[in-house]
Steps between C-alpha positions, in 0.01 A plus 500: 500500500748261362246191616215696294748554156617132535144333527357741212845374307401142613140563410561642161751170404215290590328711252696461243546144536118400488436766223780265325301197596174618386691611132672189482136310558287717256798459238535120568140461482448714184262736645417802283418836719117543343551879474623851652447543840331186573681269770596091483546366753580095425683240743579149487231395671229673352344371158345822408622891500332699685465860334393868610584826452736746593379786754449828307696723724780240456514528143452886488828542720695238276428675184637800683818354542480273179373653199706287315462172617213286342623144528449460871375207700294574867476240764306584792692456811397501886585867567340624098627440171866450361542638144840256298619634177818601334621829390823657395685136532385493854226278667280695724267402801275748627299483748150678626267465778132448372439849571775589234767599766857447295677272746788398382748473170722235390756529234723168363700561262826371413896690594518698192198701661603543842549846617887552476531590872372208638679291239846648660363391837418182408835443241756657791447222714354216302738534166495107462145496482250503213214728552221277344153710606424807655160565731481879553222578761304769498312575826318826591627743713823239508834533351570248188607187602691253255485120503840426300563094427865420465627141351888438635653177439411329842225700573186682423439835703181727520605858625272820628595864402380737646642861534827420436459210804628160316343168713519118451125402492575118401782275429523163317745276403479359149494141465757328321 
């Protein structure tokens, strides 16, 4: 079971990181999303965007969920479609199969947001540290995990939360 949490974990960082890639690119690149619910998709080594639309069942069970949100950008991803916006101060990922099947949640948000709980965790051992993001993961029919990234002096530490459980997931050491 632990294998299965710690490659979804894996999984969803690698997730995060290329869903940063693909914002830095469109940003760098000045690529305007051409409306709601439309995907673009645009890497470095394609000259043109490639457009389509959003699956209806996906967008019925966002709206759902989202009433609120209207500024959101779609990419279509391997397993569906990834829906990136911000809301409440907090950047949100959240993914669907192309049936519309809610797959997954992500949450970054800064320390002032963090769920006080997991804050003590985190604070109780790591009080040196600087909490500088927060990834909270929200899997089905799984308990919420959080991805908390600590800056020290000599060192840079991701740590999973999960039910109370506090574990080292990476270490680095800064460079001087």
């Amino acid at each position: 079971m632990k294998k299965v949490i710690l490659a979804s974990i894996s999984a969803i960082c690698l997730l995060i990181s290329t869903v940063i890639e693909v914002n830095g690119q469109l940003a760098s690149n000045n690529v305007k999303s051409p409306g709601r619910f439309i995907i673009s998709n645009k890497t470095e080594s394609e000259n043109s965007s490639h457009a389509g639309r959003v699956n209806p069942p996906v967008i019925r069970n966002f709206l759902k969920t989202y009433k609120d949100v209207s500024d959101e950008k779609w990419i279509e991803v391997k397993e569906g479609f990834v829906a990136m916006f911000n809301y409440n101060d907090m950047d949100y990922q959240v993914a669907y199969t192309k049936k519309g099947n809610w797959l997954r949640t992500i949450r970054s948000y800064n320390e002032d947001a963090m769920p006080t709980d997991v804050r003590h965790i985190v604070k109780s051992t790591y009080y040196d540290y600087e909490i500088t993001r927060v990834h909270e993961i929200e899997i089905p029919l799984n308990p919420i995990t959080y991805v908390v990234q600590l800056l020290g002096n000599k060192e840079l530490i991701n740590l999973k939360i999960e039910d109370g459980e506090i574990e080292v997931l990476q270490k680095f050491n800064r460079s001087k």
